[in-house]
Structure formats: structure tokens, C-alpha cells
C-alpha positions as CSV (number, residue, x, y, z in Angstrom):
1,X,134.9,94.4,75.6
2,X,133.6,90.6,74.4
3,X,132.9,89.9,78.4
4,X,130.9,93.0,78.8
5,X,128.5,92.4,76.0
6,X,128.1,89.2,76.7
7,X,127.5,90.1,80.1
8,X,124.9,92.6,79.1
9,X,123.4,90.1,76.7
10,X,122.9,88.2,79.4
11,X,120.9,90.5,81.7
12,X,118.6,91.7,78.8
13,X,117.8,88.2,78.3
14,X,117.2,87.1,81.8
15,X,114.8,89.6,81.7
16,X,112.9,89.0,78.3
17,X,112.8,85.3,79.7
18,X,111.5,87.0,83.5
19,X,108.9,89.4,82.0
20,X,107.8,86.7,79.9
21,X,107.0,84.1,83.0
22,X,105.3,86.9,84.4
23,X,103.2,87.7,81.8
24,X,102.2,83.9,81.3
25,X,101.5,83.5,85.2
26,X,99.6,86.5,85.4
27,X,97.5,86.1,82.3
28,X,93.2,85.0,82.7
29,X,92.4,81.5,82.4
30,X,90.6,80.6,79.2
31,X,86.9,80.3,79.5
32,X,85.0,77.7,79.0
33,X,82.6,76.9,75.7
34,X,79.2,75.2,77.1
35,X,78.2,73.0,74.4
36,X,74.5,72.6,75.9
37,X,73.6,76.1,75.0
38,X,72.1,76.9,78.5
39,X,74.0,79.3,80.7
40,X,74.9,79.0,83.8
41,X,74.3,81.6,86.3
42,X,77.4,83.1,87.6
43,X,77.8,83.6,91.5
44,X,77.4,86.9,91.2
45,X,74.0,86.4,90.5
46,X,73.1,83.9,93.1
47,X,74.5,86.2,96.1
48,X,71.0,87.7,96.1
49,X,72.6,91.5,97.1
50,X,71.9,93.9,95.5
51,X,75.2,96.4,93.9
52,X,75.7,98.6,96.8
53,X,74.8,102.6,95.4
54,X,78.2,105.1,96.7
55,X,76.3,107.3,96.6
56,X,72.9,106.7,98.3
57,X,72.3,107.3,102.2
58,X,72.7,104.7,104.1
59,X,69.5,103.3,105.7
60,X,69.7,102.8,109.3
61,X,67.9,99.8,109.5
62,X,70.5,98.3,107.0
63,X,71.8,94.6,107.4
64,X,75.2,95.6,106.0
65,X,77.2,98.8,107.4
66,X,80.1,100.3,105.6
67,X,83.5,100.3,106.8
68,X,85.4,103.7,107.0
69,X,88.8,103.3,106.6
């Protein structure tokens, strides 16, 4: 009876400790504060291409083509 509590003690925990490495590998890195007050453009913005619109017809003189899948 003591073995098999201890036993399932010892799986709940493994997997408190389990979910909690998980959670802590998986979580965002913190961002960083800029102290100079300028900011920075992301990549995002530098890529130059336009958000591609779903729903628009695609052109046929287009430099990107859509996969279908």
C-alpha cells in the first residue's frame, strides 16, 4: 500500500518536474529595452514585400507564384 503511493507520488512528480522543463524551454525570450529611444526597424520591414492578399487574383506577371499543396 506505502510502495504504491510512493510509486504514484513519484510519477505525478516526474511529471510536474517534465511539464515544467517544457514550459520553461518553450517559453519567448525576453525582449530587449533600447535605452537610445530610437527604434529599430524589424526585418519584417526591410524585406521590402508587400503582405501577400488570400484573397486577391493572382497577377500573371507576378514575381512570386503560390504553391498549391
Amino acid at each position: 500500500m506505502l510502495s504504491t503511493l510512493l510509486v504514484i507520488a513519484g510519477v505525478l512528480g516526474g511529471l510536474l518536474v517534465l511539464l515544467t522543463l517544457i514550459v520553461h524551454l518553450s517559453a519567448r525570450p525576453a525582449t530587449r529595452v533600447h535605452t537610445t529611444g530610437a527604434r529599430t526597424a524589424s526585418w519584417v520591414a526591410d524585406a521590402g514585400q508587400p503582405h501577400p492578399d488570400t484573397w486577391s487574383p493572382m497577377s500573371a506577371t507576378g514575381t512570386q507564384s503560390r504553391v498549391v499543396r
